[in-house]
DOKOLSE-887685 format. One record per residue (C-alpha): x negated, y, z negated. Coordinates in steps of 0.2 Angstrom, whole numbers, plus 5000, padded with zeros to 4 digits. Layout:
XYZ...
END
This chain:
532946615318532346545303533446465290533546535273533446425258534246455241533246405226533846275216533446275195532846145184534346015188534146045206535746135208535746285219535846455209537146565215536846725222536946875210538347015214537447165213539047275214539547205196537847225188537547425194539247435185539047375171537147475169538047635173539347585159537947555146537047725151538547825147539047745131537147765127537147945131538647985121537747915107536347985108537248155111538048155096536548105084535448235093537048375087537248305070535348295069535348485073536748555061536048495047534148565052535248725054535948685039534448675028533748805035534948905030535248855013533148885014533249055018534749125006533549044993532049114996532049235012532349395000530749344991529849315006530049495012530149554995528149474994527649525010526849685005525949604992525249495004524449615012523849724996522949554989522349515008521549685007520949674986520249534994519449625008518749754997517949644981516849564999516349715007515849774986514949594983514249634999513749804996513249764977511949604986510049684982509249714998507549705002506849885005506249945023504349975020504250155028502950185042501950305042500750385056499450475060499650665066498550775078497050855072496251005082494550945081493251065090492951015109491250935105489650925093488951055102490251205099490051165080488751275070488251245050488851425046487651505036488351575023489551425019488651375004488851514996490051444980489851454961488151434956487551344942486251194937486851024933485750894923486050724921485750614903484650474908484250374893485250364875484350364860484550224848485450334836486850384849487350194850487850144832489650124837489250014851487349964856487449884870486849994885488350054895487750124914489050274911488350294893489350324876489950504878490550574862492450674862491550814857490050824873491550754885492450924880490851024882490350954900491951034908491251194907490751264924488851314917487051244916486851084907486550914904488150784905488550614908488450544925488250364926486550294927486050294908484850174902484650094884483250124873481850024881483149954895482049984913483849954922485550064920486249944933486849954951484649894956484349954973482749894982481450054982481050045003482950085004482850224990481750305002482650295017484150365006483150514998482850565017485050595018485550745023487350685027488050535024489350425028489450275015490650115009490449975000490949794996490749694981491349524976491649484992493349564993493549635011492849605030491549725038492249875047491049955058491150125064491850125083490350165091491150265106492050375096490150455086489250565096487350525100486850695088487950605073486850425078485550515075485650615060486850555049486650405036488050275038487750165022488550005016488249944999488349774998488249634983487349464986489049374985489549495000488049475011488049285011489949295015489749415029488049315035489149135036490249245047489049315058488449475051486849485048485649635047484249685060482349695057483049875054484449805041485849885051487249795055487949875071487850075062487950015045486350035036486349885025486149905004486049774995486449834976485949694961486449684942488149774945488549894931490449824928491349644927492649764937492249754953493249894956492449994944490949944950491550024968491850204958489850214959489550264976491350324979490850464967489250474964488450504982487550644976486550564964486150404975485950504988484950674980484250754995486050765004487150925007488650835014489450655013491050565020491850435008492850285014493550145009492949975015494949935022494550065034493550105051493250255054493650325072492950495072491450595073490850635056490050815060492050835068492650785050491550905041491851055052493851025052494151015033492651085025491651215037493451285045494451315027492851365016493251215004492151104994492850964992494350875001495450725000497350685006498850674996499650504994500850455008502250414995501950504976501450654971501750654950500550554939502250504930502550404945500950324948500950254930502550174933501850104953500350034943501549944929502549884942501449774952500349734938498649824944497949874926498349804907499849904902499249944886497550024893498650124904499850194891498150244880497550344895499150424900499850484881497950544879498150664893499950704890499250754874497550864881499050964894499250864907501150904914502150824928502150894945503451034951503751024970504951174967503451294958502751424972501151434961500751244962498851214963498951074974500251014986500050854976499650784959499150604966497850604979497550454990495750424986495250295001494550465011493350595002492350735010491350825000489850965000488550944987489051084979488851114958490651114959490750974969489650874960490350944944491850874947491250694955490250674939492050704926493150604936491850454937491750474915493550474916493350304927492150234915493050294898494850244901495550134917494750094935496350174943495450334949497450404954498050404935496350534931496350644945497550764940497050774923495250814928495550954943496751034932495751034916494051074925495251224933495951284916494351294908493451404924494651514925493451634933492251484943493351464961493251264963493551284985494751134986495551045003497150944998497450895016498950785023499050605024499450595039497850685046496850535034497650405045497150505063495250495057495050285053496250135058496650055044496849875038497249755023495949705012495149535012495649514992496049604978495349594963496449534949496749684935495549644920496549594906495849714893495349874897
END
């Protein structure tokens, strides 16, 4: 067994063993004098909490419950001034869509027929002024392309008879050149129209559409004219990006024509040429489909003419605006976003307020027109006196006042209508929605800026 030796401290004497007995003692001793101490601080420590807390409540408990419900009435004035900030925050309008609806074209070209007795509307002889004399240009000598009408033969030319008016085209004294020049090898090829389908882009302000090819029969290929009327600026832009014209000068259906010496500064004034005044660049035709170059158009043109001038008898047709149907509110569209000088388009509007012109009543039975603002991009006309009547005073309009061809059409159907009470004007006011089944549309290349003076 091995012997156990007790340790020794620094002096070398032997430490003697602790009692353990003695020291678990005295530790049990300690613990409970602590715990009573502890007991007692953690009571005294407690009643005067309670203490406070009471004193807290007596003071201020009543109020408390007294302001609860007026917690809760701010908590909800709160509520209520957000959800009115929120409702007061402008939002940015939805931009509506709009579609195209279905059209009951006929089956094909060859169920359609040129009835025979369609042409048989009011009859009367146009002619049109094509030079000034130097007398007639006191107030103004420089040539103008639309002339200077006078109040007094601008009153006279809506009258439904034979005569001689204004139409664009008007040469100075000893001027060779009204404006809008066109090469004489494509005159011919335009004199030989019989219909036509025709566009235009000047200043270089929008791509080339072409007609979808599929969608036009082989007999529409064939005989009707689709003509695009181009500046120089427009054809190099369209060369650079890969349209050129053929030995033939088509590009794809588009008979190329190039126009030089432009009539206007305004190129969209300048576009109100060949949007109104086919019949007279194109003399020989009997029919003629307008559309604007932000447009391609998907649809047989002899389809076009059958649905909305052969089936209803009319003259002449074009849609109503998708969103306005009162001049009052196409003035106020126009000053909005700027598209004419203000001051040019008060002078136009108080002048027609003052020659009749009245707002549009959606509630009137006798209506003439399901609207008073037309959407102009789409024109179908036959080259009837009354047709061409018409084309001829919305153009003077045009030329006299603003390019905004929507602020004069109502003035000049109504005026032509109110003055011809017994001359029929056969008129197609169809819905904008059969506009959009007949092209696809797309956003123009650029818009001009709004000339500052009129």
């Amino acid at each position: 067994m091995t012997e156990l030796y007790q340790r020794g401290d620094a002096t070398g004497e032997a430490v003697k063993p602790v009692d353990r007995s003695d020291s678990n003692l005295r530790g049990t001793r300690k613990g409970r004098r602590f715990c009573r101490i502890s007991f007692w601080r953690f009571s005294f420590w407690m009643l005067l909490f309670a203490a406070m807390l009471s004193m807290w409540m007596v003071a201020f408990g009543f109020q408390v419950l007294f302001y609860g419900e007026k917690d809760e009435e701010v908590l909800f004035s709160m509520e209520s001034q957000q959800n009115t900030l929120r409702t007061n925050v402008p939002r940015t309008p939805k931009r509506r869509k709009y579609f195209p609806c279905e059209i009951a074209f006929a089956n094909s070209i060859e169920h359609i027929l040129d009835p025979k007795d369609y042409l048989n509307f009011t009859r009367f002889a146009l002619e049109y002024i094509d030079e000034e004399e130097k007398t007639l240009m006191r107030s103004s000598p420089k040539p103008r392309f639309g002339g200077h009408q006078t109040l007094e033969e601008r009153k006279k030319s809506f009258h439904a008879r034979n005569q001689t008016l204004h139409c664009g085209f008007v040469k100075g004294p000893g001027v060779r050149s009204s404006g809008y020049d066109i090469d004489e090898k494509d005159k011919m090829y335009m004199n030989s129209c019989i219909i036509v389908v025709s566009s235009c882009i000047f200043g270089s302000s929008d791509f080339l559409r072409r007609p979808t090819s599929k969608k036009i029969s082989e007999y529409s290929k064939r005989n009707v004219c689709f003509v695009m009327f181009l500046d120089e600026q427009t054809l190099s832009k369209l060369s650079l990006e890969g349209h050129v014209p053929d030995e033939s000068g088509h590009i794809g259906l588009w008979r190329i024509v190039l126009v030089g010496n432009l009539p206007y500064a305004d190129m969209r004034r300048t576009g109100k040429v060949p949007k109104f005044l086919t019949h007279r660049l194109f003399p020989s035709s009997r029919y003629s489909i307008w559309l604007d170059s932000k447009m391609r158009l998907n649809t047989d043109p002899m389809l076009i003419i059958e649905y909305f001038l052969w089936r209803p008898r009319s003259e002449y047709a074009i849609s109503n605006h998708y969103d306005r149907s009162c001049v009052w509110e196409e003035v106020l569209q126009n000053k909005r976003l700027n598209k004419y000088n203000h001051s040019a388009i008060d002078e136009q509007f108080n002048f027609y307020q003052s020659d009749g012109l009245t707002k549009f009543d959606h509630s009137d039975p006798q209506k003439p027109l399901p609207s008073y603002v037309p959407e102009g991009s789409f024109i179908i006309r036959a080259h009837t006196p009354m047709s061409n009547l018409f084309s001829c005073l919305w153009f003077n309009e045009v030329d006299r006042f603003t390019s905004r061809d929507q602020l004069s059409f109502a003035y000049t159907y109504l005026k032509l209508r109110r003055i011809n009470p017994d001359r029929p004007f056969f008129f197609n006011m169809f819905k904008d929605c059969e506009r959009r089944a007949l092209v696809k549309l797309f956003r123009h290349r650029e818009i001009p800026s709004a000339p500052a003076t009129p």
